[in-house]
C-alpha positions as CSV (number, residue, x, y, z in Angstrom):
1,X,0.0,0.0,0.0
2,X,1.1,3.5,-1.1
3,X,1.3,6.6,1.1
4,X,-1.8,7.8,-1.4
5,X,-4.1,4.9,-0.3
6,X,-6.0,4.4,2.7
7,X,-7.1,1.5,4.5
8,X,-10.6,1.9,3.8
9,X,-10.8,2.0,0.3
10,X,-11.3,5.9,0.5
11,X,-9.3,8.4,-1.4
12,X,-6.8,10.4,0.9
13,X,-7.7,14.2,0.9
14,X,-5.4,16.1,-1.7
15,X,-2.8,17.5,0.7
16,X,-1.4,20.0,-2.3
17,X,-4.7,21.6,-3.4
18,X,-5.1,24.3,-0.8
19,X,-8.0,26.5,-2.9
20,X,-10.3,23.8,-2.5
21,X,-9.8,23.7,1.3
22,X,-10.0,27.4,1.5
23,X,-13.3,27.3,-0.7
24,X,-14.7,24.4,1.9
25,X,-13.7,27.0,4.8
26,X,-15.5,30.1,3.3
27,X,-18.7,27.7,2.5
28,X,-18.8,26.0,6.3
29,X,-21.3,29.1,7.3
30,X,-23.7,28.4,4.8
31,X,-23.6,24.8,5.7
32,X,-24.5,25.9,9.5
33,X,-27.2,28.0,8.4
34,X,-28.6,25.1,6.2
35,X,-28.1,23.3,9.6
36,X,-30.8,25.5,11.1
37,X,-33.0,26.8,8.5
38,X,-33.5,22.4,8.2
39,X,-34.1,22.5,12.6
40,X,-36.8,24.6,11.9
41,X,-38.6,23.2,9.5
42,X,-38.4,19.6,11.3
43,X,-40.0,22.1,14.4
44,X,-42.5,23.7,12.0
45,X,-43.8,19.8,11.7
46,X,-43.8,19.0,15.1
47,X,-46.0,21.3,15.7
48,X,-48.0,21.0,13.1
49,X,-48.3,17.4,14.6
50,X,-49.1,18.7,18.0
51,X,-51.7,21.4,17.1
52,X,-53.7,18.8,14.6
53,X,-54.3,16.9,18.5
54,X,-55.5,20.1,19.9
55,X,-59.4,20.4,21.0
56,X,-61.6,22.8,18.6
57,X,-61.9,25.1,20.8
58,X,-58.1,25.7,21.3
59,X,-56.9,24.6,17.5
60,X,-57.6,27.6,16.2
61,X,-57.0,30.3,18.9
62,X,-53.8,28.5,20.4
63,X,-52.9,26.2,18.0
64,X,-53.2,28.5,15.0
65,X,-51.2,31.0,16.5
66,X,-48.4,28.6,17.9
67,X,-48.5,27.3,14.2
68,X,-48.0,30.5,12.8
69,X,-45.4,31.5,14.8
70,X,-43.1,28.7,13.9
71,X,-43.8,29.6,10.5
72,X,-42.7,33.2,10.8
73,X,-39.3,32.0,12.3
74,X,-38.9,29.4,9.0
75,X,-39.7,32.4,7.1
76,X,-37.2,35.1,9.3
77,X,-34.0,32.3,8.3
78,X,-34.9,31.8,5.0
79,X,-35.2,34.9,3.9
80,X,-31.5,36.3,6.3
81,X,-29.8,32.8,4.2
82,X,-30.4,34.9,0.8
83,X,-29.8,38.8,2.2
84,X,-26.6,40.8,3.3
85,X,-28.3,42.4,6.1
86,X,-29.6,39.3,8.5
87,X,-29.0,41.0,11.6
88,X,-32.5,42.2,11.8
89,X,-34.2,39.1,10.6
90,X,-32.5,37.2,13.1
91,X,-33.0,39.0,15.9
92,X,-37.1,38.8,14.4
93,X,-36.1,35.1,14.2
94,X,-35.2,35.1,18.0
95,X,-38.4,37.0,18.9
96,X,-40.4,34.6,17.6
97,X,-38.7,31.8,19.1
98,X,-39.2,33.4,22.4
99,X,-43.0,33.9,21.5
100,X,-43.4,30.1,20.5
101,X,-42.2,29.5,23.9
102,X,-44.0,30.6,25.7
103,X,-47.3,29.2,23.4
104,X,-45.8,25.5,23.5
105,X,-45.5,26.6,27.4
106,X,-49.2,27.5,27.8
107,X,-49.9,24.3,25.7
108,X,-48.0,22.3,28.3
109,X,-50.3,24.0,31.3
110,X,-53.4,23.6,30.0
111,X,-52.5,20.0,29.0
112,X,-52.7,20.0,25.6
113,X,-49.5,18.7,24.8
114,X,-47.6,16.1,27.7
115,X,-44.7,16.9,29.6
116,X,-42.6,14.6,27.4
117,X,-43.5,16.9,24.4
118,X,-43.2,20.1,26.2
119,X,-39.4,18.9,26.8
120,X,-39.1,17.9,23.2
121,X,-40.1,21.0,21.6
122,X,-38.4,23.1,24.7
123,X,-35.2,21.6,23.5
124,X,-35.6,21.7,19.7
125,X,-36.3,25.6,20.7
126,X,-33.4,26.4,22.3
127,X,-31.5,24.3,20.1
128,X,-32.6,26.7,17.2
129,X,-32.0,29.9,19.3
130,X,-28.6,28.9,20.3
131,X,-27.7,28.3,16.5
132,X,-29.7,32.1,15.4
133,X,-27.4,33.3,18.2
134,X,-24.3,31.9,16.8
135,X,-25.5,33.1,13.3
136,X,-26.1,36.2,14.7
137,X,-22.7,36.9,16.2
138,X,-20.8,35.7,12.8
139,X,-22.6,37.5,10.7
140,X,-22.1,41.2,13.1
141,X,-18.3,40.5,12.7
């Protein structure tokens, strides 16, 4: 076996071309904010899940608005992916989040959701808002 070969059967990165490496690091950002724009979409159907188990009477007052919500953050970080100026559509994009926190909250105490969901959409929130943060901060630099 050559230096060139690995033991896997992969090819060994190309150690010499240095423009593609460069190219992969100027291209990692947009692969972080695919990374969250995707998050929020798999949240957008979770709660589409959640709301479709709400009763009538709380579908459309809650469940619509909770719904919409999420939807507005989708909306916020996919439209700061295609501008220059995403500092104030994230920072809309955090405001939201914090709104549809407190609605999956209020879901949680009136018992339309379990306890086990409120935790799994609690986390997926934060998750997202931790990674608008980080967005945030890279793109004021």
């Amino acid at each position: 076996m050559t230096d060139r070969e690995s033991t896997d059967g992969s090819d060994p990165p190309d150690r010499s071309d240095r423009s593609d490496r460069r190219a992969v690091r100027r291209h990692r950002g947009d692969g972080a904010e695919l990374v969250v724009i995707t998050r929020t979409y798999e949240l957008v159907l979770e709660v589409t899940e959640r709301v479709r188990k709400f009763p009538r009477e709380l579908r459309f007052a809650l469940g619509d608005r909770a719904l919409n919500t999420a939807y507005d953050v989708l909306d916020a970080l996919i439209e700061a992916r295609y501008t220059s100026d995403r500092s104030a559509l994230l920072r809309r994009a955090n405001l939201h989040l914090e709104r549809l926190r407190f609605q999956i909250r209020l879901s949680s105490d009136l018992r339309l959701i379990s306890v086990r969901q409120y935790e799994f959409l609690a986390e997926r929130i934060n998750e997202i808002g931790k990674m608008v943060g980080g967005w945030r901060k890279s793109s004021d630099t």
